[in-house]
C-alpha positions in Angstrom: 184.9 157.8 78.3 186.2 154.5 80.5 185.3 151.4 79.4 182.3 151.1 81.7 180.8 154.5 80.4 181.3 153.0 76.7 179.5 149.7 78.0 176.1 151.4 79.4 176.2 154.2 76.5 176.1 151.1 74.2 173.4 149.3 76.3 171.8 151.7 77.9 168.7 151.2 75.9 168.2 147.7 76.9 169.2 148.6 80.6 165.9 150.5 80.5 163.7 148.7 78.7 164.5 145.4 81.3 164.2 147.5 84.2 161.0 148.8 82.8 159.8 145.2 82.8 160.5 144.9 86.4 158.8 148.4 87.1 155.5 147.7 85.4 154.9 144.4 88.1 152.9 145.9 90.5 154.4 144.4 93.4 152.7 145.6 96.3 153.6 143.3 99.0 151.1 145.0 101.9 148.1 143.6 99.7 146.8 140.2 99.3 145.8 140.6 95.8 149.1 140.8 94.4 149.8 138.2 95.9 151.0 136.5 92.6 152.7 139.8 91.0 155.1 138.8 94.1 156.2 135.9 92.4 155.9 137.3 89.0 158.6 139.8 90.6 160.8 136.9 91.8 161.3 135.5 88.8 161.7 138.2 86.8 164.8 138.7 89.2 165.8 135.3 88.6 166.3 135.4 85.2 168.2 139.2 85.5 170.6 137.8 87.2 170.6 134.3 85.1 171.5 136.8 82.0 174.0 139.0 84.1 175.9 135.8 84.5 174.9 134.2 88.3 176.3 130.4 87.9 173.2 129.9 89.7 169.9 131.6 90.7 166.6 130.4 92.5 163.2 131.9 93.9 162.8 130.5 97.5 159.6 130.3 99.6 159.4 132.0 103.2 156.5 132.0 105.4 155.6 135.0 103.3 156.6 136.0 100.3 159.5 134.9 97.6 162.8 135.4 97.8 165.0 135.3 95.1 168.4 133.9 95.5 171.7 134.0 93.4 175.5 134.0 93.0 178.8 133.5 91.2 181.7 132.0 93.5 184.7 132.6 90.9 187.3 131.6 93.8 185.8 130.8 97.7 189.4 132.1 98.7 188.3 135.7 97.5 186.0 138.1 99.8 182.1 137.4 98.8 180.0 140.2 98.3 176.3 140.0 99.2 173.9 142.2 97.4 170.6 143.0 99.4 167.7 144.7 97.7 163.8 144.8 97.7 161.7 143.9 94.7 158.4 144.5 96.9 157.1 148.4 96.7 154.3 150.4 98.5 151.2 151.0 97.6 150.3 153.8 95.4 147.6 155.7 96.9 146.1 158.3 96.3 146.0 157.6 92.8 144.4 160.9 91.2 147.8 162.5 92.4 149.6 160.6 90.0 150.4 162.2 86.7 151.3 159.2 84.6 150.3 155.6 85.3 152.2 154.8 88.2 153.0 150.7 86.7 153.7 152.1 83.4 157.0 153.9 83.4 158.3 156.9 81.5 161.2 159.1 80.9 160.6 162.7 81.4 162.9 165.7 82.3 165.7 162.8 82.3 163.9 161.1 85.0 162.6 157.6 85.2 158.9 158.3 86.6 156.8 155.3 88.6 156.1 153.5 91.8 159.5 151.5 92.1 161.8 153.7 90.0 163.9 154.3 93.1 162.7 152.6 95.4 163.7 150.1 95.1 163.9 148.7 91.6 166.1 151.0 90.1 168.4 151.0 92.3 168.4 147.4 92.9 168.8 147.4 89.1 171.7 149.1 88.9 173.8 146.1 91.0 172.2 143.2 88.4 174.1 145.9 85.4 177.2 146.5 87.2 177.4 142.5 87.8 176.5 142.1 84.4 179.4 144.4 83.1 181.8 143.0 85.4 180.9 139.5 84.2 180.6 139.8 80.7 184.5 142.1 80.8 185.8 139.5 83.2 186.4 142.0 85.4 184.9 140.6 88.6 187.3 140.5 91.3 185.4 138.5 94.0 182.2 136.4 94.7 179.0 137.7 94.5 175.9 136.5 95.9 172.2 138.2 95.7 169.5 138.4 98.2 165.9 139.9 96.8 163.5 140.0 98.8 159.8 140.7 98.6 158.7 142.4 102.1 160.7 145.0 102.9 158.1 147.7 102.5 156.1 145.8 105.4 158.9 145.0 108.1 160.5 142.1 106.9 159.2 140.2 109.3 159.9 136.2 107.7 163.2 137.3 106.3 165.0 136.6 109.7 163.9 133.7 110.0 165.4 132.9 106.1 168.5 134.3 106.8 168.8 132.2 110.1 167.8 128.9 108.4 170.1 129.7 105.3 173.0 131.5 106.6 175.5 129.3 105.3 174.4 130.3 102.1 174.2 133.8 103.0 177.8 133.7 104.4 179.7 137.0 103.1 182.3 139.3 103.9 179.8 142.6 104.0 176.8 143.3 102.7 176.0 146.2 100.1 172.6 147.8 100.0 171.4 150.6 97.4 168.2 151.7 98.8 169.1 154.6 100.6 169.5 158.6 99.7 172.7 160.6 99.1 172.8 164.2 99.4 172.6 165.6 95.9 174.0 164.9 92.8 177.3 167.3 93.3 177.5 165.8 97.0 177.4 162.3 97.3 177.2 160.6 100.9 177.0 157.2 102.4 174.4 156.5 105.4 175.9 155.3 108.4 172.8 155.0 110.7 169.3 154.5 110.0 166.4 154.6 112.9 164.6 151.4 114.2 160.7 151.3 113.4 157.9 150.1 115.5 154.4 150.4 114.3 150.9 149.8 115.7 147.0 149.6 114.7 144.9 150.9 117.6 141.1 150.2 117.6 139.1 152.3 119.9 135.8 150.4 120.8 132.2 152.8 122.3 129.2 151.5 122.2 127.9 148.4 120.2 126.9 150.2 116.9 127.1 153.7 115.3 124.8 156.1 117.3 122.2 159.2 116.8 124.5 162.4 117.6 121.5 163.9 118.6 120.1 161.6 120.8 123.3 160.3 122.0 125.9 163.1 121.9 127.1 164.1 125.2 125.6 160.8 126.9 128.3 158.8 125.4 131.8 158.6 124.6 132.8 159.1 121.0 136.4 156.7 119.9 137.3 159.4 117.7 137.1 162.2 120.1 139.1 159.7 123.2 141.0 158.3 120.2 142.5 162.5 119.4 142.9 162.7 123.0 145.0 159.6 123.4 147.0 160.9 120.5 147.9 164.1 122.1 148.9 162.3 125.3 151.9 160.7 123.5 153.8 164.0 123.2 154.7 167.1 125.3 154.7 170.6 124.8 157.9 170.5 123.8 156.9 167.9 121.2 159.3 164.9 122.8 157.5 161.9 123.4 155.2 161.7 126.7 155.7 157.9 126.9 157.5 157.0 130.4 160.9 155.6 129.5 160.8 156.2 126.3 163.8 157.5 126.3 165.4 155.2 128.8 168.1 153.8 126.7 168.4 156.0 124.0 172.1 156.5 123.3 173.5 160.4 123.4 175.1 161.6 120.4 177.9 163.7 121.5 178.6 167.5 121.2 181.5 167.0 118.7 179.5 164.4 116.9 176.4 166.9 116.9 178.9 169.6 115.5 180.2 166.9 112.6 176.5 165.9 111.8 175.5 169.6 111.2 178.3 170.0 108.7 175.8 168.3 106.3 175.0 171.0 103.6 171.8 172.2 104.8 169.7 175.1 103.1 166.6 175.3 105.3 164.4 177.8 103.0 165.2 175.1 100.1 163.9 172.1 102.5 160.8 174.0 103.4 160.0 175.1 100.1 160.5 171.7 98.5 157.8 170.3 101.0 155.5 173.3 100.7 155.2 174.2 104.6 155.7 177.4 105.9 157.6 176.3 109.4 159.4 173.5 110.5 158.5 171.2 113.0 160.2 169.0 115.8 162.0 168.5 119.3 163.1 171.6 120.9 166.5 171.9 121.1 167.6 169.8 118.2 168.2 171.0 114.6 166.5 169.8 111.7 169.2 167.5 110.4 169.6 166.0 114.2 165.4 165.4 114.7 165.3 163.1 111.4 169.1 161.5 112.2 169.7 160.9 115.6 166.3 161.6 117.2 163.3 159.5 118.0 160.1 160.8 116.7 156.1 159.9 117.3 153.5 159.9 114.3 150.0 159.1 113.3 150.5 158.0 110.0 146.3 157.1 109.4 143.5 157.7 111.4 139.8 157.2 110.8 136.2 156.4 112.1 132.9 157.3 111.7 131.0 158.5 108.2 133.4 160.5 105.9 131.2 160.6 103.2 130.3 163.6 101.0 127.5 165.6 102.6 126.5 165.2 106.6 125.6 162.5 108.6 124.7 162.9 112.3 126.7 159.7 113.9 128.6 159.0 116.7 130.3 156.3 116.1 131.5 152.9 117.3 134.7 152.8 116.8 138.0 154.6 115.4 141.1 153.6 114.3 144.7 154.9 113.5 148.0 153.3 112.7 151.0 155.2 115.1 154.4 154.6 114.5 157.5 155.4 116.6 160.9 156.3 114.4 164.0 154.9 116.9 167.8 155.3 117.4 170.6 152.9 118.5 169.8 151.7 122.3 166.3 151.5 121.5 164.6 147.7 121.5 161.8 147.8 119.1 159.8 144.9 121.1 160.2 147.1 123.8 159.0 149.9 122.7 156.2 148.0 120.9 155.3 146.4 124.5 155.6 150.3 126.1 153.3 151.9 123.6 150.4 149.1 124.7 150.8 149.5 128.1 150.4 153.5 128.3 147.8 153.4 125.7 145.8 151.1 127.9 147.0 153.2 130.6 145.4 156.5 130.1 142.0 154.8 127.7 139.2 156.0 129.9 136.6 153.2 131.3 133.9 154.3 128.6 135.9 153.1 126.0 138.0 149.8 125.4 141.3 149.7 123.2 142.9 147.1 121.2 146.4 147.5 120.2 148.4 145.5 117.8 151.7 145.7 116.6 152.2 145.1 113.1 156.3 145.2 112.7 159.5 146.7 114.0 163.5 146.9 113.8 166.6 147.9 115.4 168.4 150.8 115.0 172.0 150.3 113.0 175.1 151.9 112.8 178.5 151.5 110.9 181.7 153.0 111.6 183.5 154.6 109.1 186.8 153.4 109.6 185.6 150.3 108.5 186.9 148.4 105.2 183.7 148.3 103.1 182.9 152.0 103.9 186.7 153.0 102.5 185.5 151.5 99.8 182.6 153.0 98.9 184.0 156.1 100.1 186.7 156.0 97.2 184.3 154.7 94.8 182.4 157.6 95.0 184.7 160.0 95.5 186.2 158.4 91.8 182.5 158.9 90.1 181.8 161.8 91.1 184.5 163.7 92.0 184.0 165.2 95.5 184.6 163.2 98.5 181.3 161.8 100.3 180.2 162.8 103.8 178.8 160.2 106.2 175.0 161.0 107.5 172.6 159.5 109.1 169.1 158.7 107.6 165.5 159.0 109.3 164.8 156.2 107.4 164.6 152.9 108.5 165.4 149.2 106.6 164.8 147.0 109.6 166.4 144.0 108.5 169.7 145.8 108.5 170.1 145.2 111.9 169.4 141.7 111.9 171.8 141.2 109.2 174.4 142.4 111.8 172.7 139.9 114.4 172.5 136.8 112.3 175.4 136.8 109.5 177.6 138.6 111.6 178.2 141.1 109.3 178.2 144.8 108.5 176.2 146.6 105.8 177.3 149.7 103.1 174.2 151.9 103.1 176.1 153.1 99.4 172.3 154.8 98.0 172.2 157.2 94.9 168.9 158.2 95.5 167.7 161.7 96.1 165.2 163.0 98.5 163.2 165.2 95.9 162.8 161.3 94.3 159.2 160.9 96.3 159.5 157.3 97.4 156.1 156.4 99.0 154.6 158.8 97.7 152.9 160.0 94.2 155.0 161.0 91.5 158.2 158.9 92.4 160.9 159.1 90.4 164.7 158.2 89.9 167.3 160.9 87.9 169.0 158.7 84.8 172.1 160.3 85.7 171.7 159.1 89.2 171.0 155.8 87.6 173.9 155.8 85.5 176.0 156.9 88.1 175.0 154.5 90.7 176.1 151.6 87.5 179.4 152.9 87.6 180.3 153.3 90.8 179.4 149.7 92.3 182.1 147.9 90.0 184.7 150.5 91.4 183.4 149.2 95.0 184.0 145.6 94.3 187.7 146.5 93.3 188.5 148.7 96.4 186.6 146.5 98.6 188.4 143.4 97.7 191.6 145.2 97.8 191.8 146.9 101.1 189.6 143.5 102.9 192.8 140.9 101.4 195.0 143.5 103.4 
């Protein structure tokens, strides 16, 4: 074994039961009543990285939630590293799909199984190991600084604004982010694009209180039924988006790049099977891998009104609700598109009814090229760990402060993730392969070598 396989065999134990710890705070940032398991969170992270070996580390306030700072400077002539990760997770409804408490960790089928195991607490967790082993070895070839942050999983939306205010202290040579997925565990991969986000709540307003279906029904207009209506409006037959200039500014991926995208190993059977649906889905005249990569997309994500109780009740009622989002690609404004989705919404309401819409958050799309520094780094890394070279894709996924990162620090992020998609993040069940785990520990020292290597160049 090398010597960082010898060092987590010999503290792999410990490696679990801390990141178990961290697991079992339910840090649900979208809800007010763990408001103080945020902070809880925060400085659990300050004193991982305190033991790891920071010279320094520090919860800071936003306008939000906590933020928890740290770094080692071992020479400020070297190339600085900065580590950006998520301690927030989602909530963890519905709860009866769950088959083990989803705050109290386990190991089973060599898989780390709870809300946060991948996303993003184990992953995160691996960089605070790998920092530690490099530390306590002395084998840490540059500066290293730590960003954690508690409100990913709702937008980000004060962590601009913290990276603006600090970015002195933010200043770095490229940023490194482990919260993404690679291929499988034979293929790894590095995401070079992620899709913007803009999401909306949209409240649908009839008459002044819930009404006799009876009496009413016919007479007046029911939010749900305008509210399905309106839904069905935002997409065409050919299930593109019905929005006027939606796709004004969306930038064209290329034939050859199409043709290099669809290289990914795809089994489609596999994909469909894994999900449990019967036939795919999407914009005509794209392929799977190209709709969730390089593609906009439109969907409800909640929708609801009325008396969903168990039995009957005859009501019509006064309002309805759903939460729309819009997945984006690079060209794309977020604000924009926020502004565009108000405007044809109140566009085609009917007079009965009145609509309310509100954006809740957003975020650019981002790209990195591959011929850059950091991403021959991870490239190598990998290629080291696990023995087959990775491919570059692009994910449907979106971390919207990537793009700011780009915007404010002036600097370029490593999407470098070791999760897998069969991992469930956001949903019941999630989990995170030890070997993955393992894997992802000792491929991030190997980064911070070839990084600093080929960036002194």
């Amino acid at each position: 074994m090398t010597r960082i396989q010898n060092y987590i065999e010999e503290h792999k134990d410990r490696f679990l039961q801390e990141l178990f710890g961290l697991i079992s705070i339910p840090s649900i940032s979208s809800s007010s009543e763990h408001k103080q398991d945020m902070y809880k969170a925060a400085e659990y992270w300050k004193q991982l990285l305190l033991d790891a070996g920071a010279d320094k580390a520090m919860v800071m306030e936003t306008e939000g939630h906590p933020v928890t700072f740290g770094e080692k400077i071992i020479d400020p002539a070297l190339p600085t590293i900065l580590v950006y990760a998520h301690m927030d997770v989602m909530p963890v409804d519905p709860l009866h799909l769950w088959n083990t408490d989803p705050f109290t960790p386990i190991i089973k089928d060599d898989k780390i199984w709870a809300r946060g195991a991948d996303d993003d607490k184990g992953q995160s967790f691996m960089h605070a190991k790998a920092f530690e082993y490099m530390v306590k070895t002395k084998t840490l070839p540059c500066n290293v600084k730590f960003l954690i942050e508690g409100e990913e999983e709702i937008g980000s939306p004060n962590l601009g604004k913290f990276c603006t205010e600090h970015k002195q202290m933010l200043k770095s040579d490229v940023i490194l982010v482990s919260d993404t997925t690679m291929i499988s565990a034979d293929q790894p991969s590095i995401t070079t694009g992620l899709r913007g986000l803009s999401y909306w709540q949209v409240e649908v307003s009839g008459p002044n209180r819930d009404l006799h279906s009876g009496l009413y029904g016919g007479a007046v207009a029911n939010p749900i039924n305008i509210l399905c209506r309106m839904i069905e409006r935002c997409t065409n037959k050919n299930n593109s988006i019905a929005i006027p200039d939606f796709y004004k500014n969306v930038e064209e991926v290329t034939d050859e790049e199409r043709r290099l995208l669809n290289k990914r190993p795809f089994d489609k059977e596999a994909y469909k099977k894994a999900i449990g649906v019967d036939k795919l889905f999407g914009e005509m005249g794209y392929t799977t891998i190209e709709r969730t990569g390089i593609r906009p997309s439109f969907d409800v994500c909640g929708i609801w009104g009325g008396f969903s109780g168990e039995g009957a009740k005859t009501v019509l009622p006064s309002k309805a609700y759903a939460k729309l989002s819009c997945r984006l690609v690079p060209g794309q404004d977020h604000e924009e598109i926020g502004k565009l989705m108000e405007w044809y919404l109140q566009s085609i309401a009917p007079k009965s009814i009145t609509v309310n819409v509100e954006y809740l958050h957003g975020g650019q799309a981002y790209v990195c090229p591959i011929d850059h520094p950091a991403y021959k780094a991870a490239e190598q890394a990998l290629t080291d760990t696990f023995g087959v070279q990775p491919l570059p894709v692009r994910s449907g996924g979106s971390i919207p402060i990537v793009a700011a990162f780009e915007a404010i620090l002036e600097v370029k992020t490593i999407l470098m993730g070791f999760g897998l998609e069969s991992d469930a993040i956001h949903s019941p069940n999630e989990n995170f392969p030890l070997y993955n785990f393992y894997k992802g520990i000792e491929t991030i020292p190997l980064f911070y070598d070839y990084f600093t290597s080929k960036f002194s160049k």
